[in-house]
N, C-alpha and C positions, 0 to 999 in steps of 0.2 A: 623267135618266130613260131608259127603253127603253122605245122606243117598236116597236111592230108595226102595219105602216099597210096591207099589204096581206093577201090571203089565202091568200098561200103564205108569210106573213114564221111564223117559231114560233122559241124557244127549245129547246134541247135540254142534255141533261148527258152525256160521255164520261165512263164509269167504268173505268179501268185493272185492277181487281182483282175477285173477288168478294166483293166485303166488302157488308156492310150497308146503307144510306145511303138515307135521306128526306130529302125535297124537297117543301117549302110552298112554293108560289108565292101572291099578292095581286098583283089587278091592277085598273084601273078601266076602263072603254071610253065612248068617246066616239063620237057619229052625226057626220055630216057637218058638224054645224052644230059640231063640237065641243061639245057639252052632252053632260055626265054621261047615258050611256045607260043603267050598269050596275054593279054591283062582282063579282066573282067571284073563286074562287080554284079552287087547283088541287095535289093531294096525291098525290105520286108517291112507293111502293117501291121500290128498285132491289136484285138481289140478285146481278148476273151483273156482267161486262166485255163492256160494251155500251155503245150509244149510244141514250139516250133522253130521247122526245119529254117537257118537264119545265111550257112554258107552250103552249097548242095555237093557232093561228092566229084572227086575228078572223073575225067575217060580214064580208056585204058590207056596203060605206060606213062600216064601223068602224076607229077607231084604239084599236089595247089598248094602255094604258101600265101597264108593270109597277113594282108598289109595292115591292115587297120576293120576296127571296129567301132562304129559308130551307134548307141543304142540310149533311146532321149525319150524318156516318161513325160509326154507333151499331154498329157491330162492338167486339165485345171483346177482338179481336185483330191483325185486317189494318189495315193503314193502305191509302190507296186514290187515285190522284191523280183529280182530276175537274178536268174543263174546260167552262164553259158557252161555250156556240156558238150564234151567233144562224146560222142557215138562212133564207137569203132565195130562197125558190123554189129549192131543192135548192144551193145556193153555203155554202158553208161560212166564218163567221167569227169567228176563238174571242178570247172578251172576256176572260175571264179563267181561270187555269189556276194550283193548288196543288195539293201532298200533304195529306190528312188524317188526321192518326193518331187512334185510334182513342180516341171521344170528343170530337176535334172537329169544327168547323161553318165551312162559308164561309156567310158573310152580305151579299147587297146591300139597302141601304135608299137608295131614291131621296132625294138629295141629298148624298149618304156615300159614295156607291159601293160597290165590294168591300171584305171585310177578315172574316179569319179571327178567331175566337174557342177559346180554350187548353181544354183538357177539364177539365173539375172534377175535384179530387181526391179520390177517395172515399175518406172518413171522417176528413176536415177541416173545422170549420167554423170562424165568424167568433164570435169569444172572447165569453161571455157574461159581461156587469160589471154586478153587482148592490151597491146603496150600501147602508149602512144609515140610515133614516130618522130616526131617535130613538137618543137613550144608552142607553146601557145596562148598569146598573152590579151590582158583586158585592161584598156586602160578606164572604163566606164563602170558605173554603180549599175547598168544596166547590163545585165546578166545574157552571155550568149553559150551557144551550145557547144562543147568541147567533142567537136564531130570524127576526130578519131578513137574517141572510145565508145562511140555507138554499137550497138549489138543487137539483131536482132533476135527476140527470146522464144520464138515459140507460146502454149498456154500452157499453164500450170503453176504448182508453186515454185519459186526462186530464191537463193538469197544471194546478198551482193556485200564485196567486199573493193571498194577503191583503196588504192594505195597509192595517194598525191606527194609528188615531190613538186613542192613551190618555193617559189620568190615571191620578194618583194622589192620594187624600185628603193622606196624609202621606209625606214623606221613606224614612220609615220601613216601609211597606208597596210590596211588592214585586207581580212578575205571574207567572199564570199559565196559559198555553195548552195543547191538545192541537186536532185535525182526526177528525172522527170519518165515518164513512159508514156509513149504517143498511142498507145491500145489504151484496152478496157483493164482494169483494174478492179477488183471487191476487197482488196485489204494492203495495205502499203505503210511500213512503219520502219524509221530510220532514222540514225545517230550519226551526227558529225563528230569527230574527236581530234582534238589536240593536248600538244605536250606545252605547259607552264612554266614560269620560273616560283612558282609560289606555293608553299607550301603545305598551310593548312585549306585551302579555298580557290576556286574556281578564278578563272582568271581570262580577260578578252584578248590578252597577246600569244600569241603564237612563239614560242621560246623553245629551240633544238640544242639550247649548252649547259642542261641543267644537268649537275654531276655531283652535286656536295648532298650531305646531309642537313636538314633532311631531305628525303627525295619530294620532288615537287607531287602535285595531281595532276591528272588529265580533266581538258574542260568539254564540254557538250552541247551542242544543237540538238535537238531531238522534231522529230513530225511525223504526223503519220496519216501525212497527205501526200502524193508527189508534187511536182512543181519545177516551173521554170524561173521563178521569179525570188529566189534562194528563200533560206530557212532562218537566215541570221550572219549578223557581219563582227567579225573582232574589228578593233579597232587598232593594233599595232604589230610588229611583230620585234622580235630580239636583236635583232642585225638583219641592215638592207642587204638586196643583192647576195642572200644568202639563204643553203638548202634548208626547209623546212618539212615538216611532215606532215600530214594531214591523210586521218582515216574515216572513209565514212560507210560503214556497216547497215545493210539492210535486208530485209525480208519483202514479198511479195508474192500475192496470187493474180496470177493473170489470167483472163478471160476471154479475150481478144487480142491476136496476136500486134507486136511491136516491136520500137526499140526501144535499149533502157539506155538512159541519154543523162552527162553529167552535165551540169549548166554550170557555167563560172562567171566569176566578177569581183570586182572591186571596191572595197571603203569609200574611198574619195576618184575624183579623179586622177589616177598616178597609175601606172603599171602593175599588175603581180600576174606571175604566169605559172602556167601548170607545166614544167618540166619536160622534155619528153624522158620514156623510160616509168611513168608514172602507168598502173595498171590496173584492171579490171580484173577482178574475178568473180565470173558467175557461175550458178552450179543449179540445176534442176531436182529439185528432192520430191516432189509429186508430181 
C-alpha cells in the first residue's frame, strides 16, 4: 500500500519529455479511527517536462491509501521517462522510475506493486475461430456456400486458416473447394492442401492412413483469385464414408467490408460433406 498519513505527505509524477501522458489515481481514506471515511480519485493531463502534483494530500486526521495508479504515455511519438515521487512535506522520494514508449503505461495496484504494461498493436487482434455446428453435405459438382463458417471481416489485412474434417459417400467421388469474399478485395492468394498415399509426387486422392515409410507428400490447389466456383477437384479419396482432412490456407487484404465464405462441392454427382467440428481461423494482422 501507499499510504499518505499527513498533510503535507502527496504523490507526484516527473515527466522527462513533453510527450502526452494521463494519470488516474484511486485512493480510499480513512478518519482516525481508521474506518473507511471515503473513496475518491484523481485525473491528471500532463503535456510539458515537469513535475506534477498526480495524488493531492489528505484533511486533517486523515490517512489516504492509494489503490491504484494508472499512468499511459498516449503520445504517438515521444517516448517519456516518468518517476513517481512520494513528497513528504517538500522531501523528495522517488518509488519508482521507467521509460514509456509511446503507447505504454506504468501501473501500481496495491498488493502488485509497480509494473509496466507493452502498448497494443494497432491492427492486430486475437484470431477469431468459428466451428461449424452441423454437416453439411453436397451432392452436386455445383459448388454452394458452406454458411456456417461465414465471418464477417472487417478491412484490412487477414489470413485464413480452414481446418476441414470431410467425407466421402464413395471411393470414387472426389472434393471440391474454392474461398470466396463477398467485399472488395486488392490481393487474395491461397492453397488448398491434402494428405497422399504417394510418395515421391503429388497425387488427386485424398488419403488420411498413410503411416509406412516412406512418408507420403502433401498435394496442392493453389489461386489467387477468390471464388465461388472451386479452384480444382481430386478425383477419389482412400476410404468411403471415412474422416479425411483438408487444409486450406490463405492471406488477404480487404478493402470493403464482407464475409469470408467457404464454397464446397463435389466430383461427380455422389455426396461428400464438410463434417461439423471443421473450423475457421481468422486473424487481422493489419
Amino acid at each position: 500500500m501507499l499510504l499518505l498519513v499527513n498533510t503535507t505527505d502527496k504523490l507526484q509524477l516527473i515527466t522527462s519529455a513533453a510527450a502526452t501522458v494521463d494519470v488516474h489515481a484511486s485512493f480510499a481514506d480513512f478518519n482516525s479511527s481508521f474506518a473507511t471515511s471515503g473513496l475518491g480519485k484523481q485525473n491528471t493531463a500532463i503535456t510539458t517536462a515537469t513535475t506534477t502534483d498526480i495524488v493531492a494530500a489528505p484533511g486533517a486526521s486523515t490517512t489516504r491509501n492509494v489503490k491504484t495508479l494508472h499512468i499511459r504515455n498516449k503520445d504517438a511519438a515521444l517516448s517519456c521517462d516518468v518517476t513517481v515521487v512520494y513528497d513528504q512535506n517538500g522531501t523528495d522520494f522517488e518509488l519508482h522510475k521507467t521509460t514509456l514508449k509511446p503507447g505504454e503505461a506504468l501501473e501500481y495496484i496495491e498488493g502488485i506493486g509497480f509494473f509496466t504494461l507493452a502498448a497494443a498493436v494497432v491492427g492486430q487482434s486475437i484470431p477469431i475461430v468459428k466451428a461449424l455446428s452441423g454437416d453439411q453435405s453436397n451432392s452436386t459438382t455445383t459448388l454452394t456456400e458452406v454458411t456456417g463458417l461465414s465471418v464477417l471481416t472487417g478491412v484490412g489485412t487477414f489470413i485464413f486458416d480452414y481446418y476441414l474434417l470431410m467425407q466421402a459417400a464413395a471411393t470414387t467421388t472426389g472434393l471440391r473447394f474454392s474461398v470466396n469474399h463477398d467485399g472488395t478485395v486488392t490481393a487474395f492468394v491461397a492453397n488448398i492442401l491434402w494428405g497422399t498415399n504417394i510418395a515421391t509426387a503429388s497425387d488427386d486422392v485424398n488419403a488420411q492412413a498413410h503411416v509406412a515409410a516412406a512418408a507420403a507428400v502433401y498435394s496442392t490447389f493453389s489461386a489467387r483469385a477468390k471464388s465461388t466456383l472451386g479452384w480444382g477437384t481430386t478425383t477419389d479419396v482412400d476410404a468411403a464414408a471415412s474422416d479425411l482432412l483438408v487444409k486450406i490456407t490463405g492471406m488477404m487484404i480487404v478493402t470493403v467490408d464482407g464475409n469470408i465464405e467457404l464454397w464446397h462441392g463435389s466430383e461427380v454427382a455422389a455426396a461428400t460433406t464438410v463434417k461439423a467440428g471443421s473450423s475457421l481461423v481468422l486473424t487481422k494482422t493489419g
